[in-house]
N, C-alpha and C positions, 0 to 999 in steps of 0.2 A: 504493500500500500504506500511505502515510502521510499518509492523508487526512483533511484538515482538517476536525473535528467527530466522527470515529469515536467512540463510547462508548468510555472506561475509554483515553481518550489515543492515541497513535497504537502503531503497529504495531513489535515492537521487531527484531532484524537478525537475532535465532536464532531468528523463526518459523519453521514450517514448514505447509507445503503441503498436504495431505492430498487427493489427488484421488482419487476414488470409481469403481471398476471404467468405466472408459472405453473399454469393449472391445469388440470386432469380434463377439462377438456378441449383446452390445446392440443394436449401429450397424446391424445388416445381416441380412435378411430373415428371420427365425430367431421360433418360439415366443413369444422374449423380448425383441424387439425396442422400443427404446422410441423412438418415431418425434421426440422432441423433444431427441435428442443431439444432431443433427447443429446445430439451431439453436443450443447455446449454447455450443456445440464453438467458435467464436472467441473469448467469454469465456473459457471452461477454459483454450484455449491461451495468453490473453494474459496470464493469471496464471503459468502453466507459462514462459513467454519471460521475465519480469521478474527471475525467481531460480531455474532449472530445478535447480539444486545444492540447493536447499531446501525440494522437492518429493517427496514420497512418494505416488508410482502405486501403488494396492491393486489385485488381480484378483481374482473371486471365480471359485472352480475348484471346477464341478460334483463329486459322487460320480462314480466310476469305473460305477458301476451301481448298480439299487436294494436288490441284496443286500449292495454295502458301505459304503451309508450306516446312520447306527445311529440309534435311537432313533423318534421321530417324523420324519426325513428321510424314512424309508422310505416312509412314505407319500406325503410329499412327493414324490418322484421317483418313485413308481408314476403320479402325474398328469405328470410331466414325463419320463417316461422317453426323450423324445427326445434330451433337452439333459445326460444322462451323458454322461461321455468315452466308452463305448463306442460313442455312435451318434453325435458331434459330430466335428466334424472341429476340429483339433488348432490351426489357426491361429487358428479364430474367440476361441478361449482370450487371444490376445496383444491389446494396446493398438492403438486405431484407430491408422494409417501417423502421424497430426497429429499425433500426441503420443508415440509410439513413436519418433522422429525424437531428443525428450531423452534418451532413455536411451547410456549415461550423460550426464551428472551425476547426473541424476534417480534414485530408487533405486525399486523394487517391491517391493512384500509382498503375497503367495499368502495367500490365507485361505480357507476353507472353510463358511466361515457367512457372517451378514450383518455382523459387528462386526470391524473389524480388531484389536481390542485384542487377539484370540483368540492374532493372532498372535504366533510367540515373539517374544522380544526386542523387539516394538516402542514397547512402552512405556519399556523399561531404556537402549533405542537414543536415544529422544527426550531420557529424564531427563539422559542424559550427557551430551549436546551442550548440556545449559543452555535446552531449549526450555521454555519457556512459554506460549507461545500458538502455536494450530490455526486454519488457514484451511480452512475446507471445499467443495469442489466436486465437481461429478459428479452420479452416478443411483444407484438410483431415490431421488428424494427420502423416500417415506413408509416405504422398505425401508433397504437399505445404507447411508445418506444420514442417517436418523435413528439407527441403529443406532449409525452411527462418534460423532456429535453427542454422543449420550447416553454413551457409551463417552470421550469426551474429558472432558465433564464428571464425570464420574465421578472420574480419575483428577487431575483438580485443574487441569487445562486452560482457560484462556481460549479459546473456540470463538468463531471470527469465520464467519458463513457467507456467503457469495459466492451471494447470492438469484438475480443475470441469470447464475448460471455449473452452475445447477441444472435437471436435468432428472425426469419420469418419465412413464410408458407413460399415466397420467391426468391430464397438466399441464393445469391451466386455459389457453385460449388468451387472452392479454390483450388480444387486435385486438377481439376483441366490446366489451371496455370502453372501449376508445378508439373503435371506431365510435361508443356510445351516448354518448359525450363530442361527439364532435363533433357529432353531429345535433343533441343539448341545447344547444351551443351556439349553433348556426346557427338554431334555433327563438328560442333567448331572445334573441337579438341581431337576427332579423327579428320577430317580435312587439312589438317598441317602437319601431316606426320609423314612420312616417305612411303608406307605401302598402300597408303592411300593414293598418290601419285602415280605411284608403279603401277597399279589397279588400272586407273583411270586412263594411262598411257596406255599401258596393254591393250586394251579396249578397243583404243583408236586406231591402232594399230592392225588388231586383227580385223577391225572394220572394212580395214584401207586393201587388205589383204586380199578378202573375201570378194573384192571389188569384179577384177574377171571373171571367179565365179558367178555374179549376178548381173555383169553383161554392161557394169556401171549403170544399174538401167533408174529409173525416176525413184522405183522403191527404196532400191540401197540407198538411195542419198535422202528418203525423207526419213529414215531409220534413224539417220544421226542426228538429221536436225531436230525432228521431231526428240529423241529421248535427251541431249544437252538442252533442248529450250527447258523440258520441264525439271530437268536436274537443277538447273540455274534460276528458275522461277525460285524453286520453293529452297535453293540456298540461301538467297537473298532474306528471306522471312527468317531461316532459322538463324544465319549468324548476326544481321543485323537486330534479332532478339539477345541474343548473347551477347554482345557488344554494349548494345542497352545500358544491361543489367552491370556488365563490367565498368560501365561509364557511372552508373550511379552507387555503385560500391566505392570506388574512388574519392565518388565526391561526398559521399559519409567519412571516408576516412579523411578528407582534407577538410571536412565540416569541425569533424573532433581534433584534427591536431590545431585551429582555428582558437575552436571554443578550451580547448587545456593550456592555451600559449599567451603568449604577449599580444600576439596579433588582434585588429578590430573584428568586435564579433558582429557589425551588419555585411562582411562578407560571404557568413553562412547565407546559403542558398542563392546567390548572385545569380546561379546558373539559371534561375526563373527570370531572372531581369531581360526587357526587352534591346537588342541590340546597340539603339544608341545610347540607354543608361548602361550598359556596359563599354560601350566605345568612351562615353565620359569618364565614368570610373578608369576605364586604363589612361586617359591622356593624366587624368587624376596623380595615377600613379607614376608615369613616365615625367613627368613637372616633380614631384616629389625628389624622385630618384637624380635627376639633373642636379636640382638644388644641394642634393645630400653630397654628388658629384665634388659638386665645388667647393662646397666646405670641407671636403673631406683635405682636397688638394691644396687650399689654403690653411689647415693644421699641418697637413706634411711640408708644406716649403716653410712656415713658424717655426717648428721642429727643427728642421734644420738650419735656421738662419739660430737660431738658437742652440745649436751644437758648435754651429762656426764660430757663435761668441764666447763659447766657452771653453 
């Protein structure tokens, strides 16, 4: 919780927790099911085990039916009219077993919309204990998730969000980015190696070979063109993904020798600057560097007019 580098310093001892309807009928076969709880249900809980006394579980509690919800719900629960308390069963309402195990310490607040601020006392509840900063987890991120977000901020809250402790029913899977890492990697680390060239030579070679045998006729030569175009199509995607990533590793590690050193820390992240606030920053720098130039050369001929006199 008080980890080294957090924006805006570390995390102070009246936080509080705010975990996002984590409820059995999310978790479990239902309408509203969001199939990506259960993955980050170990994060949720290992933030819930660190300070369970300084956690607030929300639930969001359907209309009773769609004739007693008001305004636009109405129509809302005529598309979901399964997921009223009159046709849902009454446990699915409670927190999954993993995290229903805190209560107490852990405290809950029933809401009826997507924003827990709605509900009473919670804001009056936090103001008193001296909290100033919100940890956020839970689901769905782009519903409930932004709602409380938006709702903290609002109210003058520090909102820390807990990104691996976040779910919803349309989470990107992040395995496709790390497959396409790893193959970009394995292409650009075998593409520089010599039997990958020998391969490749070879290739051309027996192509060129094969040539009388096929009378050089229109086929043999769309053989080659046609398989180098798509070799080189989709090298370009893999290394220049590689490359990328190599590019922004770099620049984390020149961010941190930056932020650990003497150097000015609004050079972190320069790399987003648009070209000509970096073309200024370098004459910037280049004027600096002149000046230091001269002075440097006016101490060494002082030095030495000051050896001479001595």
């Amino acid at each position: 919780m008080t980890e080294k580098g957090i924006r805006f310093g570390p995390v102070d001892r009246h936080a509080v927790h705010i975990c996002v309807d984590m409820q059995r009928m999310f978790a479990e076969d239902t309408p509203w099911q969001v199939r990506w709880l259960r993955r980050v249900l170990p994060n949720v809980q290992a933030l819930v085990e660190f300070r369970p006394s300084r956690t607030v579980f929300t639930r969001f509690v359907p209309a009773l039916n769609v004739k007693e919800a008001g305004g636009a719900w109405q129509r809302y629960y005529r598309g979901w009219s399964q997921m009223t308390q009159d046709n849902l069963q009454t446990e699915l309402l409670e927190l999954v077993p993993e995290l229903a195990a805190f209560m107490p310490p852990a405290r809950i607040v029933d809401k009826r919309v997507y924003s827990p601020w709605f509900a009473p006392h919670l804001h009056a509840t936090l103001q008193m204990e001296g909290v100033g900063t919100v940890i956020v987890s839970g689901g769905e991120t782009e519903v409930c998730v932004l709602a409380t977000v938006l709702g903290a901020v609002d109210h003058g809250y520090r909102v820390i969000v807990a990104r691996d402790a976040l779910c919803s029913s349309a989470d990107f899977d992040p395995r496709c980015v790390d497959g396409l890492s790893a193959i970009a990697n394995l292409v650009a680390r075998a593409t520089g190696r010599p039997p990958i060239f020998i391969l490749a030579l070879a290739t051309v070679i027996v192509w060129a070979l094969t040539g009388p045998l096929f009378d050089y006729s229109d086929t043999w030569q769309l053989v080659i063109n046609t398989g180098t175009t798509i070799v080189t199509f989709l090298m370009v995607f893999l290394i220049q993904n590689s490359q990328n990533r190599d590019s922004a590793a770099i620049q984390v590690k020149l961010d941190e020798l930056i932020r650990a050193s003497a150097a000015k820390n609004y050079f972190v992240g320069i790399e987003h600057l648009s070209d000509m606030e970096i073309d200024r920053l370098r004459e910037a720098l280049e004027k600096w560097a002149r000046a230091s130039h001269v002075v440097s050369v006016v101490d060494a001929k002082a030095e030495q007019a000051a050896d001479r006199a001595g």
